[in-house]
Backbone as XML, in Angstrom:
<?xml version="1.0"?>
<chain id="A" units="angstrom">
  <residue number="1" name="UNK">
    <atom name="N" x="-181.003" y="219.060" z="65.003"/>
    <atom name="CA" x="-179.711" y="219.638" z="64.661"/>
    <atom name="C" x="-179.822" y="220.329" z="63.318"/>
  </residue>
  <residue number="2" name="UNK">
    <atom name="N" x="-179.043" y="222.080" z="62.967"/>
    <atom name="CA" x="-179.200" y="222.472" z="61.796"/>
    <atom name="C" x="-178.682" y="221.354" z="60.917"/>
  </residue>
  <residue number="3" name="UNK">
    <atom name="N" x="-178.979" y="221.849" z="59.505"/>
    <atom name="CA" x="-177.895" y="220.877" z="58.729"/>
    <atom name="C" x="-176.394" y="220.916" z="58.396"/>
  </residue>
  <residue number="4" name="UNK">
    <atom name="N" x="-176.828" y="222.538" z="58.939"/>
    <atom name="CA" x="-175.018" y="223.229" z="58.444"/>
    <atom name="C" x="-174.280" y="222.809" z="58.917"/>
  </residue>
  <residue number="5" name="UNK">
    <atom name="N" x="-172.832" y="222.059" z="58.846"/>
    <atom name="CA" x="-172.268" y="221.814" z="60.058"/>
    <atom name="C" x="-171.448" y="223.089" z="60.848"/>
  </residue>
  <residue number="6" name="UNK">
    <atom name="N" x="-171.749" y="224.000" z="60.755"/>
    <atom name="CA" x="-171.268" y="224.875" z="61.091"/>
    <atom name="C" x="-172.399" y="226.023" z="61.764"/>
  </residue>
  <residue number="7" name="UNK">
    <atom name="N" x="-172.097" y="225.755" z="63.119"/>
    <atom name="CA" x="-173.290" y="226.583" z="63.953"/>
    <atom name="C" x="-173.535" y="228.169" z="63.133"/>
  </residue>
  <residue number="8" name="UNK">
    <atom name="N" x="-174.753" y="228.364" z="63.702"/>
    <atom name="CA" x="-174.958" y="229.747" z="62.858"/>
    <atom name="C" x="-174.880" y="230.780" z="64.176"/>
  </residue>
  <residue number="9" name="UNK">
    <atom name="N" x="-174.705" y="230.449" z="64.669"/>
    <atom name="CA" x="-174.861" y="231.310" z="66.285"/>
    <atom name="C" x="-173.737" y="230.737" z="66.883"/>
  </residue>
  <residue number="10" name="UNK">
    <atom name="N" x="-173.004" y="232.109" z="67.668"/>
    <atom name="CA" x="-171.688" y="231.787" z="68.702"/>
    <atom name="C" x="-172.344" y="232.692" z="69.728"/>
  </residue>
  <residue number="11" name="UNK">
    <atom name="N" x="-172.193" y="232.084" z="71.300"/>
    <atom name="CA" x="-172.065" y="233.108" z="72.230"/>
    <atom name="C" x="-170.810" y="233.183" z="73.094"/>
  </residue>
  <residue number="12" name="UNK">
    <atom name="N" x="-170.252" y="234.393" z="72.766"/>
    <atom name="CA" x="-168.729" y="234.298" z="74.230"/>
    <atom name="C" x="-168.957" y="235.603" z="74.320"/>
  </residue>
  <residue number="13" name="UNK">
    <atom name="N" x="-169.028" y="235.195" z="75.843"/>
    <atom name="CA" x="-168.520" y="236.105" z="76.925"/>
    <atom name="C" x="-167.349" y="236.327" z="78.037"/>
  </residue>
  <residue number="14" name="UNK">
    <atom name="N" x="-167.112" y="237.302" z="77.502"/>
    <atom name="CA" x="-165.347" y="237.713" z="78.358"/>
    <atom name="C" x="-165.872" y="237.835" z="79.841"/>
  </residue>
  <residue number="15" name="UNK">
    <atom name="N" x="-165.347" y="237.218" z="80.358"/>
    <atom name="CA" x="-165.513" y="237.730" z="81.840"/>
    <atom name="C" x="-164.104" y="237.938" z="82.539"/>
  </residue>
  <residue number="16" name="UNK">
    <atom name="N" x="-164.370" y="237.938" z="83.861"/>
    <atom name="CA" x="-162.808" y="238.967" z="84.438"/>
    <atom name="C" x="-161.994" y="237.829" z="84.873"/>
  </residue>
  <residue number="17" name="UNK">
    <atom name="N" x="-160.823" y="238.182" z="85.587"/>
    <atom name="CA" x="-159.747" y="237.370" z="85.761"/>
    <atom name="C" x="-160.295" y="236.008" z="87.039"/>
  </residue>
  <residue number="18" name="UNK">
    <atom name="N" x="-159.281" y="235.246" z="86.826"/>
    <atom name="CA" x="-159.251" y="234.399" z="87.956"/>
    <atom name="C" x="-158.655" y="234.981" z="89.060"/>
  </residue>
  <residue number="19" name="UNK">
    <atom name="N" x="-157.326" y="235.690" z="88.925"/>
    <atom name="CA" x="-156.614" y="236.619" z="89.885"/>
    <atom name="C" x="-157.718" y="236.694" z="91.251"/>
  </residue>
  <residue number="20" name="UNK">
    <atom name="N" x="-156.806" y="236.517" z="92.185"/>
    <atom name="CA" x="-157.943" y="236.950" z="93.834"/>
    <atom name="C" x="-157.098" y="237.918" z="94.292"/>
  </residue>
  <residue number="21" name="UNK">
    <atom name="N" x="-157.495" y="238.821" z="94.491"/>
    <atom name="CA" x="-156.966" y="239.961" z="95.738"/>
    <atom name="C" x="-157.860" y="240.273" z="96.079"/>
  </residue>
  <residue number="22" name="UNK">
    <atom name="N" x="-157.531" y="241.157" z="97.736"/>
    <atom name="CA" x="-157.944" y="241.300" z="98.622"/>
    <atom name="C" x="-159.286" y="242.791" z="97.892"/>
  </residue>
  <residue number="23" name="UNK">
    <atom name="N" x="-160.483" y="242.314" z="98.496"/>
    <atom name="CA" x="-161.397" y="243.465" z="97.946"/>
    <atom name="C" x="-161.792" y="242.791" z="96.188"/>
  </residue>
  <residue number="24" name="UNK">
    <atom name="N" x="-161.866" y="241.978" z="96.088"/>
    <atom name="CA" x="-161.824" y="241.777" z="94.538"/>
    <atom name="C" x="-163.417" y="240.790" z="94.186"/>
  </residue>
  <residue number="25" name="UNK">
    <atom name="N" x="-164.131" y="240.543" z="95.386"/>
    <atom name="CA" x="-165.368" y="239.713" z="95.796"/>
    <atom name="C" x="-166.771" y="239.888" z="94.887"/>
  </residue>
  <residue number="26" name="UNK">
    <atom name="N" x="-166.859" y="241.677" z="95.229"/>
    <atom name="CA" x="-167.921" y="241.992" z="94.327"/>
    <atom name="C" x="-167.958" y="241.734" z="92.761"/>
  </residue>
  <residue number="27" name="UNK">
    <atom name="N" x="-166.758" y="241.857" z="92.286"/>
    <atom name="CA" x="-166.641" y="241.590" z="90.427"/>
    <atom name="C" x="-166.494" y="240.160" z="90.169"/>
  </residue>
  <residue number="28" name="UNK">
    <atom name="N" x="-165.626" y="239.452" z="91.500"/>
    <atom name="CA" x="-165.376" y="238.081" z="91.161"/>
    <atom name="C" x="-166.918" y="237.123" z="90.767"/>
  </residue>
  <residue number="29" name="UNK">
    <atom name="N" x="-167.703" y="237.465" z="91.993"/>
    <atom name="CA" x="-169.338" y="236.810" z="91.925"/>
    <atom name="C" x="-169.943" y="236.982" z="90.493"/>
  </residue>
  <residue number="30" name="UNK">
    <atom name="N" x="-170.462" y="237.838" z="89.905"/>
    <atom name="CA" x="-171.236" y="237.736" z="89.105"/>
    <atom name="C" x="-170.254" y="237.238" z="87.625"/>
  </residue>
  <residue number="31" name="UNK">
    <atom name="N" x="-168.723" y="237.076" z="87.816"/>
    <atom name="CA" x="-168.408" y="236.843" z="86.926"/>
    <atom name="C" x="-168.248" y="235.325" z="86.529"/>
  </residue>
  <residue number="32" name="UNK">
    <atom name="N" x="-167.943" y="234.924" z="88.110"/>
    <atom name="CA" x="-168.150" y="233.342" z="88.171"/>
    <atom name="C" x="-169.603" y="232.711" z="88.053"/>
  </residue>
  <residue number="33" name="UNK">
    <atom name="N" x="-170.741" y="233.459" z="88.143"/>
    <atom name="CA" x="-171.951" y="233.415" z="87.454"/>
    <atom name="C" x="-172.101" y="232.926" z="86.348"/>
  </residue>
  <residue number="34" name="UNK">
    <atom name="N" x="-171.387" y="234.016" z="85.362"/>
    <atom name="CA" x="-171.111" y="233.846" z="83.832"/>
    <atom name="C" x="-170.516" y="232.540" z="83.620"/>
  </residue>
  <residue number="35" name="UNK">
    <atom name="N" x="-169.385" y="232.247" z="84.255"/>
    <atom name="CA" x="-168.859" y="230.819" z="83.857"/>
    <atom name="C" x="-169.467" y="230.224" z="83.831"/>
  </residue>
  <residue number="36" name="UNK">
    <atom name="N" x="-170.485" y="229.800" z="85.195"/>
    <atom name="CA" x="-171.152" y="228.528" z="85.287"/>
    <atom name="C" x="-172.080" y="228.144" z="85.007"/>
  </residue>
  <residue number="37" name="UNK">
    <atom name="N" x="-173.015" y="229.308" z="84.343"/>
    <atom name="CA" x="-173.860" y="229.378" z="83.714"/>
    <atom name="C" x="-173.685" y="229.110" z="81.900"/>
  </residue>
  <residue number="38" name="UNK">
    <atom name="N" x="-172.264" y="229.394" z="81.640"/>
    <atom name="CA" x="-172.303" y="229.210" z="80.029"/>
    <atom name="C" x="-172.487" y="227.601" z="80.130"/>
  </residue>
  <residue number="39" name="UNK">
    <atom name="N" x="-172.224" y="226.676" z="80.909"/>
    <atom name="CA" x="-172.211" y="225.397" z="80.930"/>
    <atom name="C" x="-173.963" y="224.958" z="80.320"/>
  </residue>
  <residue number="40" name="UNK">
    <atom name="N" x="-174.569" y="225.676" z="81.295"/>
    <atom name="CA" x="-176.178" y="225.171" z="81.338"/>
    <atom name="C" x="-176.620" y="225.533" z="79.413"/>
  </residue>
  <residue number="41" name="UNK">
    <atom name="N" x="-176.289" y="227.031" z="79.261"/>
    <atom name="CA" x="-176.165" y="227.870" z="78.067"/>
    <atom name="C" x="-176.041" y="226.516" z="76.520"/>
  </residue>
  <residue number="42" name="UNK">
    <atom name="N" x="-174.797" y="226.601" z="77.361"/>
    <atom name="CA" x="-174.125" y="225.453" z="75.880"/>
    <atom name="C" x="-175.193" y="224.702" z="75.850"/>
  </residue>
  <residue number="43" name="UNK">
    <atom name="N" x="-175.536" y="223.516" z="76.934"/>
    <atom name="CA" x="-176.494" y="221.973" z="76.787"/>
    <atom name="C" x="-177.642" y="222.809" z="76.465"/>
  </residue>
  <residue number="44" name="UNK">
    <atom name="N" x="-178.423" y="223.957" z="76.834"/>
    <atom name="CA" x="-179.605" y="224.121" z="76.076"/>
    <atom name="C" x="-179.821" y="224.565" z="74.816"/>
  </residue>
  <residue number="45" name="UNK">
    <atom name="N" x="-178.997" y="225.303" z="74.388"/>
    <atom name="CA" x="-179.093" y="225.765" z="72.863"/>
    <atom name="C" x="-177.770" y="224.712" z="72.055"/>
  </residue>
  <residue number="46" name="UNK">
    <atom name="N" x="-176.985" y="223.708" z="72.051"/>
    <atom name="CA" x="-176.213" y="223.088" z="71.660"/>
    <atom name="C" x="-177.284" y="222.091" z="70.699"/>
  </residue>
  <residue number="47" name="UNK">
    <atom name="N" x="-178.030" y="221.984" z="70.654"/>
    <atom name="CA" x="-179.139" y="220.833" z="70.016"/>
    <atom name="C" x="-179.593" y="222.223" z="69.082"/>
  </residue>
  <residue number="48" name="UNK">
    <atom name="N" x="-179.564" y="223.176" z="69.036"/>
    <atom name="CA" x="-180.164" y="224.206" z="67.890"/>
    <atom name="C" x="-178.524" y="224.942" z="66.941"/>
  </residue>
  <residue number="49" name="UNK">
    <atom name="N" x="-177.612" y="224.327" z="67.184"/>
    <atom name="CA" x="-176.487" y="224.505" z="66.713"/>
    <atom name="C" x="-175.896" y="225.813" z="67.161"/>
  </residue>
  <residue number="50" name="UNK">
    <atom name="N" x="-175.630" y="226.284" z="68.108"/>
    <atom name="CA" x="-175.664" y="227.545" z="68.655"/>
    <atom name="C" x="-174.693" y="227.150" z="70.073"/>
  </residue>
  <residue number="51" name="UNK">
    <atom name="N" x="-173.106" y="227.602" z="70.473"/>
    <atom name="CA" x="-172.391" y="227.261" z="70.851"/>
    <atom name="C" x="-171.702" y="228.459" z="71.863"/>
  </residue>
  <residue number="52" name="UNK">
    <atom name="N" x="-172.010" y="228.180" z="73.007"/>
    <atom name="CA" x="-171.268" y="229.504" z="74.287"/>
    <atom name="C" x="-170.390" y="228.872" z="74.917"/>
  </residue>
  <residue number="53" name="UNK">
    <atom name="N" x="-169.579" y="230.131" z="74.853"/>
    <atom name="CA" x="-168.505" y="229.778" z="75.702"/>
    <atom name="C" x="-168.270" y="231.052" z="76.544"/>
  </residue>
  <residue number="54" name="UNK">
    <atom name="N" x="-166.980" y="231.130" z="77.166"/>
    <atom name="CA" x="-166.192" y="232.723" z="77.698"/>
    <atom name="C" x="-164.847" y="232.679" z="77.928"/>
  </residue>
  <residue number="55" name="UNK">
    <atom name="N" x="-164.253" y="233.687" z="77.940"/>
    <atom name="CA" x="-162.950" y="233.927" z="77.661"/>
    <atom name="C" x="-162.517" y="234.601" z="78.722"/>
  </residue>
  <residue number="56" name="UNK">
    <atom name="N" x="-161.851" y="234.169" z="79.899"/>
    <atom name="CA" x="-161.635" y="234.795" z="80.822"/>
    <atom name="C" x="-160.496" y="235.673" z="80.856"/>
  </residue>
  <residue number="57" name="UNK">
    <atom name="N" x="-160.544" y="236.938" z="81.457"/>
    <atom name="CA" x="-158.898" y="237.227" z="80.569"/>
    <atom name="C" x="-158.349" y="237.937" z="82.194"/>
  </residue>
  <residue number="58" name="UNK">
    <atom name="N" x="-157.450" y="237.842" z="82.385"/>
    <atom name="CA" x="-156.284" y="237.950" z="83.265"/>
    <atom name="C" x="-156.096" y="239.397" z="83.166"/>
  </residue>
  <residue number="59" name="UNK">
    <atom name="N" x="-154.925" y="240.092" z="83.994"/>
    <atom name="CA" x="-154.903" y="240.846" z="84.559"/>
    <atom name="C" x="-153.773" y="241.886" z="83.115"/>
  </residue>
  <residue number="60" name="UNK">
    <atom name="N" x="-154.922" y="242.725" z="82.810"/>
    <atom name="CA" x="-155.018" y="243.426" z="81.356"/>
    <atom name="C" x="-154.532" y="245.159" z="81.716"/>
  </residue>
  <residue number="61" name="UNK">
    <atom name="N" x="-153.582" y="245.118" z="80.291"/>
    <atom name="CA" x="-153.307" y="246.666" z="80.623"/>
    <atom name="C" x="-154.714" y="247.577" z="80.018"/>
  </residue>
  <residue number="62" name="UNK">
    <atom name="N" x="-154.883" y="248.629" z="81.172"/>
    <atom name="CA" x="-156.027" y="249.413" z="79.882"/>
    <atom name="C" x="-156.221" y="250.893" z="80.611"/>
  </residue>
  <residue number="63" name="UNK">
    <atom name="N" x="-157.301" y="251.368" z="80.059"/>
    <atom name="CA" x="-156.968" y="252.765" z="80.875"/>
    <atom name="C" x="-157.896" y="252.978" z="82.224"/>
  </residue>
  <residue number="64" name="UNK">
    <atom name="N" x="-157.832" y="252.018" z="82.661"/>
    <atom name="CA" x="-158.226" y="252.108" z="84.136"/>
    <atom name="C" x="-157.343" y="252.226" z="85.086"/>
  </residue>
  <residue number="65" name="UNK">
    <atom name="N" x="-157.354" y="252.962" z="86.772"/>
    <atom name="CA" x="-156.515" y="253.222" z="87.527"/>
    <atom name="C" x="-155.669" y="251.798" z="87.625"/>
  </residue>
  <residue number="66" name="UNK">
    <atom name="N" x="-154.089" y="251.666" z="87.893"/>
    <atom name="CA" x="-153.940" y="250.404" z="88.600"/>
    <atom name="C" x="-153.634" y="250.824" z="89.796"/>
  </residue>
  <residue number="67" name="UNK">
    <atom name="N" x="-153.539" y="249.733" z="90.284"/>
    <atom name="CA" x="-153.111" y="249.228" z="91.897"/>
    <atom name="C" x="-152.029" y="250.273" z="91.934"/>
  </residue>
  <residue number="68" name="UNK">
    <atom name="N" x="-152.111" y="250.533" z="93.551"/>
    <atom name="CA" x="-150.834" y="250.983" z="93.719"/>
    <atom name="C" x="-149.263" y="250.021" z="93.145"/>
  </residue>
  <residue number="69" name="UNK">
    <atom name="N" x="-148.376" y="250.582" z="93.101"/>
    <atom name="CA" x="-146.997" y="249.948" z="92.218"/>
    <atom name="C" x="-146.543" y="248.927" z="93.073"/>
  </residue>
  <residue number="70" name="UNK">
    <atom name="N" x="-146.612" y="248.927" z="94.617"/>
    <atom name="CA" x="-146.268" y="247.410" z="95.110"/>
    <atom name="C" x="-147.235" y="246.331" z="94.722"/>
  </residue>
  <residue number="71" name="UNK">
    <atom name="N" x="-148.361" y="246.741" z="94.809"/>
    <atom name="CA" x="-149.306" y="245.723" z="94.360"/>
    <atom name="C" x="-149.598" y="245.382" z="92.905"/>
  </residue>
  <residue number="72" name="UNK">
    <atom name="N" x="-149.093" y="245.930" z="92.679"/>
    <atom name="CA" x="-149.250" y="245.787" z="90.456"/>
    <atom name="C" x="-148.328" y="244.998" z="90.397"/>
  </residue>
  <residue number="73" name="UNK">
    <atom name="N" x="-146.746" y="245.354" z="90.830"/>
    <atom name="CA" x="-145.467" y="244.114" z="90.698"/>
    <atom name="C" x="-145.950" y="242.825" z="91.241"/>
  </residue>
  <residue number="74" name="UNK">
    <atom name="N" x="-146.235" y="242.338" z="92.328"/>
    <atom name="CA" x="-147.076" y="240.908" z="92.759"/>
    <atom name="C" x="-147.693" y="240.571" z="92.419"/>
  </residue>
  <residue number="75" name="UNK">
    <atom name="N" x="-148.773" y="241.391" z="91.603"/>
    <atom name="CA" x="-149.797" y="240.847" z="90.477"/>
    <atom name="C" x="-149.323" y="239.987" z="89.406"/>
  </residue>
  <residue number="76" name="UNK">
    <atom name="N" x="-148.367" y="241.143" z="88.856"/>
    <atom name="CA" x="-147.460" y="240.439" z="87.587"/>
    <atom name="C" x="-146.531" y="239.573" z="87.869"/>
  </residue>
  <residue number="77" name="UNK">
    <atom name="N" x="-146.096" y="239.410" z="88.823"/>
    <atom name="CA" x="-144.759" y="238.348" z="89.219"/>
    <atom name="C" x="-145.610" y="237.357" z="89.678"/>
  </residue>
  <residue number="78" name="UNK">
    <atom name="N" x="-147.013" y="237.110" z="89.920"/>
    <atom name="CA" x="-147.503" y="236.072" z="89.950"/>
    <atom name="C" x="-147.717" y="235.051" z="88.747"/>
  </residue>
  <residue number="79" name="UNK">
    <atom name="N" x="-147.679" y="235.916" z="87.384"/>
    <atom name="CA" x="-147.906" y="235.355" z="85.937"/>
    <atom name="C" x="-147.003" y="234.652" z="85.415"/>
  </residue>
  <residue number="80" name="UNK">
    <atom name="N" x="-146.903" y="233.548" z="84.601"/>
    <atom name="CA" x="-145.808" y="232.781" z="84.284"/>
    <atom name="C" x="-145.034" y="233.691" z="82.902"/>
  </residue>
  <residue number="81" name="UNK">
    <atom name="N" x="-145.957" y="234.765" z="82.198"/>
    <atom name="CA" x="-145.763" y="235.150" z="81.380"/>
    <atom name="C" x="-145.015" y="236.840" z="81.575"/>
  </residue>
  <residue number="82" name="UNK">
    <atom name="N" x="-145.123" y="236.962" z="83.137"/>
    <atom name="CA" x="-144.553" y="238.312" z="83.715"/>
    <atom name="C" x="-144.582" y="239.635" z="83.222"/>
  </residue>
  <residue number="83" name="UNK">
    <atom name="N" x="-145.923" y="239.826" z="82.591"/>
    <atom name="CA" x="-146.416" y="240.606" z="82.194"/>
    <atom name="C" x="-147.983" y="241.028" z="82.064"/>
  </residue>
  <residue number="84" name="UNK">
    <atom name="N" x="-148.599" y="242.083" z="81.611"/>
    <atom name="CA" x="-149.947" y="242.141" z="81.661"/>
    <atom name="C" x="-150.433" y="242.145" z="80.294"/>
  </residue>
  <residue number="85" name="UNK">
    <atom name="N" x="-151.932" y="241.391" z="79.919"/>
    <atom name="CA" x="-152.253" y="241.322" z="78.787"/>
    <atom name="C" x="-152.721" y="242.566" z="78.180"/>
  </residue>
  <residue number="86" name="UNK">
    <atom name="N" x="-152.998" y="242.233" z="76.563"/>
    <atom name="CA" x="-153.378" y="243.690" z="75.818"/>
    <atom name="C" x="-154.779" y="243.084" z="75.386"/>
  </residue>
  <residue number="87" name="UNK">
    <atom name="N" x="-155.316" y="244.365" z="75.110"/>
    <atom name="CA" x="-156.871" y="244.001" z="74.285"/>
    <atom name="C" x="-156.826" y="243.335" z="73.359"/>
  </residue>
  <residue number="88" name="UNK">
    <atom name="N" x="-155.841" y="243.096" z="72.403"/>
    <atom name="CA" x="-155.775" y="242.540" z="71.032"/>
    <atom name="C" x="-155.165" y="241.083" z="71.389"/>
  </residue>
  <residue number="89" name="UNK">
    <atom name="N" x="-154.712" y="240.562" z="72.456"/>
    <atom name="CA" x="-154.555" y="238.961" z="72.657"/>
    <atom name="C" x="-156.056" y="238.593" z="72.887"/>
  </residue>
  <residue number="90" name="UNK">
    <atom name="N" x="-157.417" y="239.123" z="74.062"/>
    <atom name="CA" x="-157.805" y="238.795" z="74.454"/>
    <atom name="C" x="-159.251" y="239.158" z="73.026"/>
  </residue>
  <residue number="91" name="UNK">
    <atom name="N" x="-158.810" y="239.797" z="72.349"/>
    <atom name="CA" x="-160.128" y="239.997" z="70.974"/>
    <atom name="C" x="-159.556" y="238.247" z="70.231"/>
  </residue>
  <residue number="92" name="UNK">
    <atom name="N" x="-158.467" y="238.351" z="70.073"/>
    <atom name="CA" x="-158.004" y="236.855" z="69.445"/>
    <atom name="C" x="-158.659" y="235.805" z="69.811"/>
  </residue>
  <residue number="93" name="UNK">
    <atom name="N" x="-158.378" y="235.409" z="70.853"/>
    <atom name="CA" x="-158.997" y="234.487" z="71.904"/>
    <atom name="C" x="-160.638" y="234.602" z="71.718"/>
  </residue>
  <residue number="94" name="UNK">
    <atom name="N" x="-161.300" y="235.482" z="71.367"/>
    <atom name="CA" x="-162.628" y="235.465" z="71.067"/>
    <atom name="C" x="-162.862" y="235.358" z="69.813"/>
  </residue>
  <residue number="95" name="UNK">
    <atom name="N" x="-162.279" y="235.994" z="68.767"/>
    <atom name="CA" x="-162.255" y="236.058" z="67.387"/>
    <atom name="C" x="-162.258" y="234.122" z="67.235"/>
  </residue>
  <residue number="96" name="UNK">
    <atom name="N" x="-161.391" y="233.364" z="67.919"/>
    <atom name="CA" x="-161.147" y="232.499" z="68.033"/>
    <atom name="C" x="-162.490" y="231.149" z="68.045"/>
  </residue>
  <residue number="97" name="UNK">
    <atom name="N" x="-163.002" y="231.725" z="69.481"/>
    <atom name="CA" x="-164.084" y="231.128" z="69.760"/>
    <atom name="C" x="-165.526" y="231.553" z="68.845"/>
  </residue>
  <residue number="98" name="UNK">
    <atom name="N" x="-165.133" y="232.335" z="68.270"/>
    <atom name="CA" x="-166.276" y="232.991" z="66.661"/>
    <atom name="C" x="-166.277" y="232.476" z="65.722"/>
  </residue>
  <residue number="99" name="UNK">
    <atom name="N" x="-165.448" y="231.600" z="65.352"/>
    <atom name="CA" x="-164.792" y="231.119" z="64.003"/>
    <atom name="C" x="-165.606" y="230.072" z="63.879"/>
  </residue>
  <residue number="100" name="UNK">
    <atom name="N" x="-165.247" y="229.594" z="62.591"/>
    <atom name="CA" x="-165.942" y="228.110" z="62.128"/>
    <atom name="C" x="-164.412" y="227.229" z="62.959"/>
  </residue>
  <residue number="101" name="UNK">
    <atom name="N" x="-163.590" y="227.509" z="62.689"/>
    <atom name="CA" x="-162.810" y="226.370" z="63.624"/>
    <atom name="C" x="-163.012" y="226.297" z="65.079"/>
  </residue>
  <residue number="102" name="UNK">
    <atom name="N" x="-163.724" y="226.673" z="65.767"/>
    <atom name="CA" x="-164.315" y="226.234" z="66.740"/>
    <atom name="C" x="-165.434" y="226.062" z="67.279"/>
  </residue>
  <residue number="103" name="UNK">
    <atom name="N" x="-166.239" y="225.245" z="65.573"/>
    <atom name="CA" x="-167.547" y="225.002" z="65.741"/>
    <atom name="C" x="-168.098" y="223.752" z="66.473"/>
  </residue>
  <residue number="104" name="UNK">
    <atom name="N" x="-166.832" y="222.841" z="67.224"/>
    <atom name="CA" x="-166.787" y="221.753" z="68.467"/>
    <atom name="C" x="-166.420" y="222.352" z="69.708"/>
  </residue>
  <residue number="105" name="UNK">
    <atom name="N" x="-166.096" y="223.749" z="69.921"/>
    <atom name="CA" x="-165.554" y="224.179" z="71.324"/>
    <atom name="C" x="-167.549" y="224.840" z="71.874"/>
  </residue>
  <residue number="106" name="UNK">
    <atom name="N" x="-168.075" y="223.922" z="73.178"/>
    <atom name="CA" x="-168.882" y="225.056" z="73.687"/>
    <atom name="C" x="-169.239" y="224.157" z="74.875"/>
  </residue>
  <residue number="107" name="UNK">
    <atom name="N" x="-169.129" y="225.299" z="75.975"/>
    <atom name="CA" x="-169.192" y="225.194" z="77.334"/>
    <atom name="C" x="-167.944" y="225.278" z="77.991"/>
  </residue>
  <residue number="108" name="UNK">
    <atom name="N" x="-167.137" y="226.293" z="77.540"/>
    <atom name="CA" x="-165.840" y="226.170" z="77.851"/>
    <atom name="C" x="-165.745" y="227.490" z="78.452"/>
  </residue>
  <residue number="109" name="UNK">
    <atom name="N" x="-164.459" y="227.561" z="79.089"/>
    <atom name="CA" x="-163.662" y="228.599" z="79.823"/>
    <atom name="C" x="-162.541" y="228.576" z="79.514"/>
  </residue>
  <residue number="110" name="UNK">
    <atom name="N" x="-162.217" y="229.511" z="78.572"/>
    <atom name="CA" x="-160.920" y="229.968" z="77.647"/>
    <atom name="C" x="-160.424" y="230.545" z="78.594"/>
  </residue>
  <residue number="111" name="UNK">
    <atom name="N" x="-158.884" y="230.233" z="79.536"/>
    <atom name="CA" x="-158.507" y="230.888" z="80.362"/>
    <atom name="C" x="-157.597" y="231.825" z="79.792"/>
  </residue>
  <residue number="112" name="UNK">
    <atom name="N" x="-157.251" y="233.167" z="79.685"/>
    <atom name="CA" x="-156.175" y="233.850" z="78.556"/>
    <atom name="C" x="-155.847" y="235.172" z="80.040"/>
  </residue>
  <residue number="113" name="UNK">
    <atom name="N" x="-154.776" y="234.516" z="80.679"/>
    <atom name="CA" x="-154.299" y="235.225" z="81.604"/>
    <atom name="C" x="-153.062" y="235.000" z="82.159"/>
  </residue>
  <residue number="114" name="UNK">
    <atom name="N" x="-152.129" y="235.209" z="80.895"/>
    <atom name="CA" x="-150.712" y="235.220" z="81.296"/>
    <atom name="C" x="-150.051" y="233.774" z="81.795"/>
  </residue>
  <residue number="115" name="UNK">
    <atom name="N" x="-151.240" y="232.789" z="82.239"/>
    <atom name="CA" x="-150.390" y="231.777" z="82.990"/>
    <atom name="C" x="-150.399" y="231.724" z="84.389"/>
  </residue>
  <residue number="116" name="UNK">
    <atom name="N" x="-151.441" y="232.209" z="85.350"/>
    <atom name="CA" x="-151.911" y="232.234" z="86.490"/>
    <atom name="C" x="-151.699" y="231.226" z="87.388"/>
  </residue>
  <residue number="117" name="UNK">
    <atom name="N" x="-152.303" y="230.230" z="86.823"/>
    <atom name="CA" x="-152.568" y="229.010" z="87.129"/>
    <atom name="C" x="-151.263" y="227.892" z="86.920"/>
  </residue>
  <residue number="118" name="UNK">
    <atom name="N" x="-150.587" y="228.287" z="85.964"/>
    <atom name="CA" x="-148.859" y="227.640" z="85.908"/>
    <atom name="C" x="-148.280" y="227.283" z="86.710"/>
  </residue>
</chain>
C-alpha cells in the first residue's frame, strides 16, 4: 500500500445509460463490459492505491439526433426527475469520483440518471 493516504491514481469511466429501448443492444454490451469489468479493475490495482470506478449517466441532453418526440416524452416520463441530464451534472459526478473525498469509493457504479430506477 502507498503511504499517502490518498490514492495517486483515479480511474472513471462514464459509460451509457441503464435506459433499455428497443434497438439499444449494440451500445448497451460493451458498456455493461465497462461496468463489470471496473469491479476486477478496482481488486487489481486497489493494493497499489489506484481506485476505478464509472459513472453511468442516463438519458442526456446533447447535440446528438433525439428520438422521434413520442419516444423522447416516454423516455423522460420514465425518470423520477422528468427531465434529461446536462453535461455539467454528469462532469460533477466524476469530478466527484476524482477527488480526495472519494479516496474509499472504488468498484462502483455511480448511477446519475435522473432516477430510472426509482
Amino acid at each position: 500500500m502507498r503511504a499517502s493516504a490518498v490514492p495517486a491514481t483515479r480511474c472513471v469511466s462514464p459509460s451509457g445509460t441503464g435506459l433499455v429501448a428497443a434497438g439499444s443492444g449494440d451500445w448497451r454490451t460493451p458498456r455493461g463490459t465497462v461496468c463489470a469489468s471496473t469491479v476486477g479493475v478496482a481488486r487489481d490495482l486497489g493494493p497499489r492505491g489506484i481506485t476505478a470506478n464509472v459513472v453511468e449517466a442516463g438519458l442526456m441532453e446533447s447535440g446528438m439526433e433525439p428520438p422521434d418526440p413520442e419516444t423522447l416524452k416516454a423516455l423522460v416520463s420514465s425518470l423520477s426527475l422528468q427531465r434529461m441530464g446536462r453535461a455539467e451534472e454528469i462532469a460533477a459526478a466524476i469530478a466527484f469520483l476524482a477527488s480526495p473525498a472519494a479516496s474509499y469509493v472504488t468498484g462502483a457504479v455511480l448511477d446519475a440518471h435522473g432516477g430510472y430506477n426509482a
